[in-house]
Structure formats: C-alpha cells, structure tokens
C-alpha positions, 0 to 999 in steps of 0.5 A, a space after each residue: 644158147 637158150 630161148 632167151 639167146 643167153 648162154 648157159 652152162 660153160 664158166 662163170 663171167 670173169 673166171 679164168 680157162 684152166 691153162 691161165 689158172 694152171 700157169 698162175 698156179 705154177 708162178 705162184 709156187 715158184 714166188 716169181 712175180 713176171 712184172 716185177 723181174 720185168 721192172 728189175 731188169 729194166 732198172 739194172 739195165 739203166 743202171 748199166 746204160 743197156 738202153 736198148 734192153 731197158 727200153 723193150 722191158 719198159 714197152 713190154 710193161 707199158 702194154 699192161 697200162 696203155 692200149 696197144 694202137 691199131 694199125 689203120 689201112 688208108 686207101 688212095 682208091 677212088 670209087 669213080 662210078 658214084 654219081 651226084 645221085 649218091 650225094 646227101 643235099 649237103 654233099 651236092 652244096 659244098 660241091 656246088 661250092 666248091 666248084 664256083 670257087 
C-alpha cells in the first residue's frame, strides 16, 4: 500500500491469476465449452427420464445465474444479564406494554 492506502504493483482490477487463464487457455484448444456439456447432459438426461442427473446438471448451472443462499445460524440463547438499562426508551414502552396487556 502506498500513503494514500492504495495498492500498488500486482495485477490490473479484473484481470484473471494465471492458473484461471492457463485452464481457460487449455479449454479453449480443446474447443470444449463446460457449460454447454452441462446443458447437454441435462437434456438427454431428460430425454432419458434420468431425472436425478438432469437435475444436478440443472443446479450445477443455475449457480452461474442466481446466488447461492447462506445458511443463517439462529440462537435460542437468552442474554439474561441485560437490564432495563440496556433498553432504548422505545424498547422500555412496548415492554411497559407488553406487560399491562
């Protein structure tokens, strides 16, 4: 990082490490496309009534068009050393609510 905190030296925004660009490289001598051989296996699968196959090669292409989710952690724990102290006066209103209904 320079003074300014911007990086110096290193490559350009947007331009692909070596190993990708090697892989891309091999690929494309090979004319083998990835997603197309994905998407055929998928239809002859279906043709095939393999619905278990055509369906792993339909999911493994729809992560190139919708984001995988994130599994999200819910706790059951309850912090009972908080005090009305850590309310906000809004929080201290609806409990005051809450417990006159």
């Amino acid at each position: 990082m320079n003074k300014k905190g911007k990086k110096t030296g290193g490559r350009t925004k947007g331009t692909k490490n070596k190993r990708t660009q090697e892989v891309i490289d091999i690929l494309n001598e090979l004319d083998c496309n990835p997603i197309e051989g994905l998407v055929n296996i998928a239809k002859i699968a279906m043709e095939k009534q393999d619905y278990a196959l055509a369906g792993n090669m339909y999911k493994e292409l729809s992560q190139y068009l919708f984001p995988k989710r994130k599994a999200v952690e819910v706790s059951n724990e309850v912090d009972f050393s908080m005090t009305t102290d850590d309310l906000t006066d809004f929080q201290k209103e609806n409990l005051i609510k809450a417990l006159q209904d």
